[in-house]
N, C-alpha and C positions, 0 to 999 in steps of 0.2 A: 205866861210867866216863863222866863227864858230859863231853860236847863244847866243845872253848873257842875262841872266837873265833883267839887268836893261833894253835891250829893249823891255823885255818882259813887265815888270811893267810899262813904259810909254805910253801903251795906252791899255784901255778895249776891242779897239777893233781887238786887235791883239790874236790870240790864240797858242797855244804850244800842239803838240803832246805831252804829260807822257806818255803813256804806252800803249804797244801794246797786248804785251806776256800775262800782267795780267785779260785781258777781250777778246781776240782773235780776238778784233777791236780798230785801232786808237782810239782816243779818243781828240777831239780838243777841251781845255779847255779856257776860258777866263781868261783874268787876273785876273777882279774881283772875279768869282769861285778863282782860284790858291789860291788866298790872303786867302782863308779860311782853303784849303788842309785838306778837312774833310775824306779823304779814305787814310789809309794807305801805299797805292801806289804811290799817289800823294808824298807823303812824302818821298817816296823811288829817287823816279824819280826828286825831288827835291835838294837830298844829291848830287844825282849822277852829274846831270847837274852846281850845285855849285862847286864840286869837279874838274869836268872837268874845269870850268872858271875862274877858281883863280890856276890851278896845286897842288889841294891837293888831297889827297888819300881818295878817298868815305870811307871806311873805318875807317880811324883816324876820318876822320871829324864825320862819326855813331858814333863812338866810344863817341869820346869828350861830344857831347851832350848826350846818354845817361848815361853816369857818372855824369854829371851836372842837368838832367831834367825826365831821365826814357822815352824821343824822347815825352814830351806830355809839354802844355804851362801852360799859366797864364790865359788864353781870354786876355793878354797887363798887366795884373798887376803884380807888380814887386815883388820879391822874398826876405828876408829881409836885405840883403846887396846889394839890389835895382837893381839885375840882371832880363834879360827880355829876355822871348821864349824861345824856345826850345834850343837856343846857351847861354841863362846864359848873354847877354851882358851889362854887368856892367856899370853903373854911380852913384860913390859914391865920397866922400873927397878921396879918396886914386888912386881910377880907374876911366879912361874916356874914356873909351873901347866903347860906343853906341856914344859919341860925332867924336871919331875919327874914328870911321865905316861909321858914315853918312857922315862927309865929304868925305873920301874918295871914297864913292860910289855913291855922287852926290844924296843924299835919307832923307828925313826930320826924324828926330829922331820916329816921329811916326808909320812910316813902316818899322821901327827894333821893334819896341815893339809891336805891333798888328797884323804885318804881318808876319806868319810863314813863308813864303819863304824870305820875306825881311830877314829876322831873320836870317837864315840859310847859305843867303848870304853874310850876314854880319860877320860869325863865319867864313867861309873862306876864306874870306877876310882880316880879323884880323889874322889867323893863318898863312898865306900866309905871312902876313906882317913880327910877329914876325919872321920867317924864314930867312927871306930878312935879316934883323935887324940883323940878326947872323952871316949874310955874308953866307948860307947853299942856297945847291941847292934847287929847289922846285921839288922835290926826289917822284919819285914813290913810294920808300922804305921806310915804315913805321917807320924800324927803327932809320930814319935819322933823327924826329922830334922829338925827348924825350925832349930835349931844349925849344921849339919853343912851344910845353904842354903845358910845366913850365912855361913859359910868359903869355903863356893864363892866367894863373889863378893869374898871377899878386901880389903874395904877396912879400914881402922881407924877410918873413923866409924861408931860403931853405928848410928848414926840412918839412914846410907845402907846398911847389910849389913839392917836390919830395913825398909826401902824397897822392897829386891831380894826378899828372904825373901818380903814382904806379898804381894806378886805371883805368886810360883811358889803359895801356898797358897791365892788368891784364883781361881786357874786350877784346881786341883784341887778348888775347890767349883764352880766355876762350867761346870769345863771348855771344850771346845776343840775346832777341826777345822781343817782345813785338804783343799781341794776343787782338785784338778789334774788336766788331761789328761783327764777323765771318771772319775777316781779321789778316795776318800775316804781321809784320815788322823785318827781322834778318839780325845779323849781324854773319858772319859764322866765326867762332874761330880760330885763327891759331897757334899750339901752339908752332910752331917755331919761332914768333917773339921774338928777345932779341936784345933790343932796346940799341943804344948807347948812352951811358949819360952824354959824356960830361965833364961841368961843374959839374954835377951833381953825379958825377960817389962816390961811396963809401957814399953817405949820405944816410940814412936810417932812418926813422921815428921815428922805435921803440926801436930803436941802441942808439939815445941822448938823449932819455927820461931817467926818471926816475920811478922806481913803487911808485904808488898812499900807501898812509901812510894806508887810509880810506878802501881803498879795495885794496886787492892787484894783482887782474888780472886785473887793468885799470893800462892804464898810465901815470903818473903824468904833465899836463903841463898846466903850471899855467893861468887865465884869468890876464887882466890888470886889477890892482891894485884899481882904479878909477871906475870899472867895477861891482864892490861891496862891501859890508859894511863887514867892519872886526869885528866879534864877539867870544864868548866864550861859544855856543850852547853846550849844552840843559843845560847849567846853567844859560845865559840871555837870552835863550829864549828857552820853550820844542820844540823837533821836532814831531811834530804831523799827519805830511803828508809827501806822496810821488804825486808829479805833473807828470804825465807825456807830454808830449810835441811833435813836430816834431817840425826839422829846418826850413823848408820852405826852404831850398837849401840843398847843399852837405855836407856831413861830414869835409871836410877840409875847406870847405869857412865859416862853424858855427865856428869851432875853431877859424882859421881866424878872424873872426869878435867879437870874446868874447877878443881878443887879442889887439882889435883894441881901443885907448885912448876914437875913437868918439862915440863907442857903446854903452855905458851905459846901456849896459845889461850884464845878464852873465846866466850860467845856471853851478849845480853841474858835473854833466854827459854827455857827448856826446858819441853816441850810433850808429858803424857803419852801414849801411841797410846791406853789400855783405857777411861780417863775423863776425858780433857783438862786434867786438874790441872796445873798451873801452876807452873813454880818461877823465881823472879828471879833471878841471878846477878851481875848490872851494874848500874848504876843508868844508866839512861840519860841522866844526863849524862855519861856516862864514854865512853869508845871503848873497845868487846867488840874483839878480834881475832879477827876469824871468817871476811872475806872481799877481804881484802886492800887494792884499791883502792876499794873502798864502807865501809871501818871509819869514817871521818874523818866521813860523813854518813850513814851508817845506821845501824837497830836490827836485832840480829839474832835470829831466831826459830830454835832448834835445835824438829824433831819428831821423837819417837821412831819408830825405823825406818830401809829401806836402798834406795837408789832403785834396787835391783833385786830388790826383794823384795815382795811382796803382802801385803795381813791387816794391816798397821801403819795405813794412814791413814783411823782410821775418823771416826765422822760425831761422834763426842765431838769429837773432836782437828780435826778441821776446824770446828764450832761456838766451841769454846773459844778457839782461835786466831782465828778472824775476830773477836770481840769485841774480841781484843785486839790489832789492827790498826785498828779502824776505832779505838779510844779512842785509838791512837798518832796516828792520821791527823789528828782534830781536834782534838789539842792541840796539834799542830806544825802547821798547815796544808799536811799531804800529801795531795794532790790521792788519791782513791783508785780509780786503773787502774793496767793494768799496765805502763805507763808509771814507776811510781814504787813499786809492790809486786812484786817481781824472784825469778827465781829465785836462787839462788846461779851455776848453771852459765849466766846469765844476761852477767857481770861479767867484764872485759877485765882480765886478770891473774891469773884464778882454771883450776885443771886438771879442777875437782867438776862433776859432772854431777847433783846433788841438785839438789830434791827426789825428779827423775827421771817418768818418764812413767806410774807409777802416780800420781802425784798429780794430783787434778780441777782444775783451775784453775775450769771454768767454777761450778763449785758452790761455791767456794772463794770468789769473788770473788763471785757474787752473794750470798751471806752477808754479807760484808761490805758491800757498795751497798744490798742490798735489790731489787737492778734483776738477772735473768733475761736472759742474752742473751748471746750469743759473745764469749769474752774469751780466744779462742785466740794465742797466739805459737807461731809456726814460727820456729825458728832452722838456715840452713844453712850451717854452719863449713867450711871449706878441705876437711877430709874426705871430707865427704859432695859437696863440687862435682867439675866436673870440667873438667880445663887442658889447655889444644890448643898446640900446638907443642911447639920442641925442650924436652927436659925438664933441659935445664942451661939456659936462660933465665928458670924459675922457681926463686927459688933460697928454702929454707924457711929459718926463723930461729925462734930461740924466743927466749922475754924478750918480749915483745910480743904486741899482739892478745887477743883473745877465744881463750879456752883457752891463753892462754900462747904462743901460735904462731901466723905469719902465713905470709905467700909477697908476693915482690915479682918485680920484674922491671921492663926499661926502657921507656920510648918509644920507638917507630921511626918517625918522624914521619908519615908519613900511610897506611903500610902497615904493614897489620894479621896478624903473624905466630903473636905468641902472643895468646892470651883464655882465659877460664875461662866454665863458665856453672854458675849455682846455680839449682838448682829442687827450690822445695819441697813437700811432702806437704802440700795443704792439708784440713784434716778437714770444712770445713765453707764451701758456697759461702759469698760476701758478701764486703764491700769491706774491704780492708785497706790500711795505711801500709806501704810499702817503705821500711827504713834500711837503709844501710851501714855498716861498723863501719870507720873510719877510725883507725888507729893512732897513737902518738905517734914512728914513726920508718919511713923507707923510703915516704914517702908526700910527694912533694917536686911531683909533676907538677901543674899547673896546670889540665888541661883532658882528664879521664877520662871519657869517656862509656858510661855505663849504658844499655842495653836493655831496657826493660822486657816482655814479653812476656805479658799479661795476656789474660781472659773476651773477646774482640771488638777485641782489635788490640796495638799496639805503639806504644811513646813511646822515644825519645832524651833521656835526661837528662844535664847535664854538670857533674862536680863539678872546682873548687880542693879537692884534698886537701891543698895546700900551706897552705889555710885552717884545717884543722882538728886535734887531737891526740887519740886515743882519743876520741871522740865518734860518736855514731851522728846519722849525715846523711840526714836523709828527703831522697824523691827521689821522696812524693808518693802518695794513697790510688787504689787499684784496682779492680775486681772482677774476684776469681779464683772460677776454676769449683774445685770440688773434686777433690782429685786432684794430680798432678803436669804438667799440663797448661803451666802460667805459667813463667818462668825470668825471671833476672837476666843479662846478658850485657855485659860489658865485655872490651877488650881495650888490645895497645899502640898503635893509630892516635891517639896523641895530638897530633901537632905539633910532638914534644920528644924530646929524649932522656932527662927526666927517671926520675926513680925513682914507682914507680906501685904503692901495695899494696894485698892481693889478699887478703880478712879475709870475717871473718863477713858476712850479708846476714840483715834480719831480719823478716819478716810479721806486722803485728799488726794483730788482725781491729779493725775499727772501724764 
């Protein structure tokens, strides 16, 4: 009697050989362990056992999720057209792919979204399903499911279901790995699969498109209308930045979703991770809604990928991208540093933490300059500092600041009760510019002085925050040793009883 996952999850105290070959000994695992699948083996012996219990092809089913996920999760938090784990299982207004996985599997919605095997079983489960749905056999033959793909990803443009399809089948000839911990996870290439398409047969991505007006090695395909403000840039508004960004999902489920009436979002560019293809969605006279208080003067660059996830940002997609930075740069006269090429979690008003700390900057932007050489920014937010005194004299606020949240507190006029100090990681000696992120509110005092604490001494700088609103105030270039050595130190000895805030601090290597 063949073993099935759900008996496996219904009780902790049941366990499951994985794997034998990969340790030279059984290994009897508990459920509660499985539910975590922190060795890459596990996750092997997961695909395979799933594969076997629904009749899909270990393979497709590798396949699918690393085209959707790069085979790594969320910890359960959803992706932004609210797919979840390492199968991407969707519940949004359009798709109810995590509701009708759970019932079918007899599984509460939360052990498809937090539990990687749940997860897993749930992708094929669903694919199994769609297959059914098409009246197709449940085929050893990989090439049998190109259809049953295209369901997975559940859009109703064909052009974007045979976009997502192209890719899952482009990975099964080409195959795949994925390298953690001193662990291997691959999927072995085969390059004889050619897949039968069906419904699908003769459609082609970049065959109904049109070329981009603005650039002309992207593709033209339009966001929904509703999606963004129609303007007459850089004559109602200068362009003055480039955002960069990641999807939080796949290249065709961002398209997808810039498409989609509910999104009310949009971004200029979408940016594929596997070969850097190109799709336009805005015209850049238009204002993308991507990132809040930068939409009015930026262009925004969606990259496929998750800024906590690995294997997305590869050297295509950084090539293809700087090209088409620096074409934005000198058409608009954007100075090109990091000054005016940003990250998203960059921008006062925004909560995203993309591109995230897998992405290169320093190889990113020498791409685009041509010039080799430290283009590092260290950013230290309220978080990561740390506040001295009573902790009801710091009071937090959100609606304001860099990430959305600052901390204020008063002046005591020449006594100094409370301060905060920020000090950052820096990666790499050499001189850098100190900003301060000064807010548009809570920031009234006159006469704040910064410490700086740098490579061979200390300076006293003294800002009018009363002078500035959201603005970042140098306060002057450094040299910092590498390391966490330098710090930033302000407190309330101002003079005043004023209102004093207490925001981002930012290192840009120069």
């Amino acid at each position: 009697m063949k073993k099935t996952w759900q008996a496996v999850l219904a009780t902790t105290a049941l366990t499951l050989a994985l794997s034998t070959t990969l340790t030279g000994a059984t290994q009897a695992t508990s459920a509660q362990n499985l539910s975590k699948a922190d060795h890459l083996a596990d996750l092997d012996a997961a695909f395979a056992q799933a594969a076997e219990e629904f009749q899909v092809p270990k393979e497709l089913l590798m396949a699918l999720s690393y085209s959707l996920t790069r085979w790594q999760d969320h910890n359960g938090e959803p992706s932004k057209d609210n797919g979840y784990g390492l199968m991407h299982i969707v519940e949004n207004d359009k798709q109810q792919a995590l509701g009708k996985a759970a019932k079918g599997l007899g599984l509460a919605k939360a052990e498809i979204q937090k539990n990687k095997l749940g997860n897993i079983r749930a992708g094929a489960y669903l694919l199994a399903q769609y297959q059914k749905e098409l009246k197709k056999p449940l085929s050893g033959d990989v090439n049998e499911w190109y259809e049953a793909v295209a369901s997975y990803f559940a859009s109703q443009d064909k052009e974007l279901a045979v976009l997502f399809a192209d890719d899952v089948y482009r990975l099964l000839k080409e195959g795949a790995a994925l390298n953690k911990d001193g662990e291997t996870l691959s999927l072995p290439g085969d390059a004889a699969v050619a897949p039968d398409k069906g419904a699908y047969a003769g459609i082609v991505y970049d065959g109904v498109t049109t070329e981009s007006a603005d650039y002309a090695p992207a593709i033209w395909n339009p966001a929904y209308s509703g999606n963004y403000q129609a303007a007459s840039r850089p004559t109602s508004h200068p362009i003055k930045h480039v955002i960069i960004h990641d999807t939080e999902g796949s290249y065709a489920s961002a398209i997808n979703w810039f498409k989609d009436p509910a999104a009310g979002v949009s971004a200029h560019y979408v940016i594929r991770s596997s070969d850097g293809q190109i799709t336009q969605m805005v015209a850049e006279k238009d204002i993308a809604w991507h990132a809040r208080s930068a939409n009015s003067n930026g262009i925004g660059l969606e990259h496929e990928g998750y800024a906590n996830q690995t294997g997305w940002y590869t050297d295509a997609m950084y090539r293809a991208s700087a090209a088409l930075v620096r074409n934005i740069c000198q058409k608009y006269g954007i100075p090109m540093t990091r000054d005016y090429i940003l990250a998203h979690s960059e921008w006062y008003g925004n909560t995203h933490t993309d591109p995230g700390n897998n992405w290169d900057w320093n190889y990113y932007m020498s791409l685009i300059t041509g010039v080799a050489k430290n283009y590092s920014v260290v950013i230290v937010d309220n978080p990561q500092a740390t506040f001295y005194g009573p902790a009801e004299y710091w009071r937090s606020v959100t609606g304001y600041g860099l990430g959305n949240a600052m901390r204020w507190t008063k002046g005591n006029g020449t006594t100094e009760v409370n301060y905060s100090v920020y000090r950052p990681n820096i990666p790499q000696a050499g001189n850098y510019e100190v900003k301060v992120f000064v807010p548009s509110n809570y920031a009234t005092s006159t006469n704040v002085k910064y410490t700086i604490t740098y490579n061979g001494g200390s300076i006293v700088k003294t800002v009018n925050q009363a002078n500035y609103a959201d603005q970042w105030v140098s306060l002057g270039t450094y040299s910092f040793a590498a390391g966490t050595t330098g710090t930033v130190k302000f407190g309330d000895a101002t003079g005043d009883n004023l209102y004093i805030a207490a925001d981002a601090v930012k290192f840009m290597a120069r």
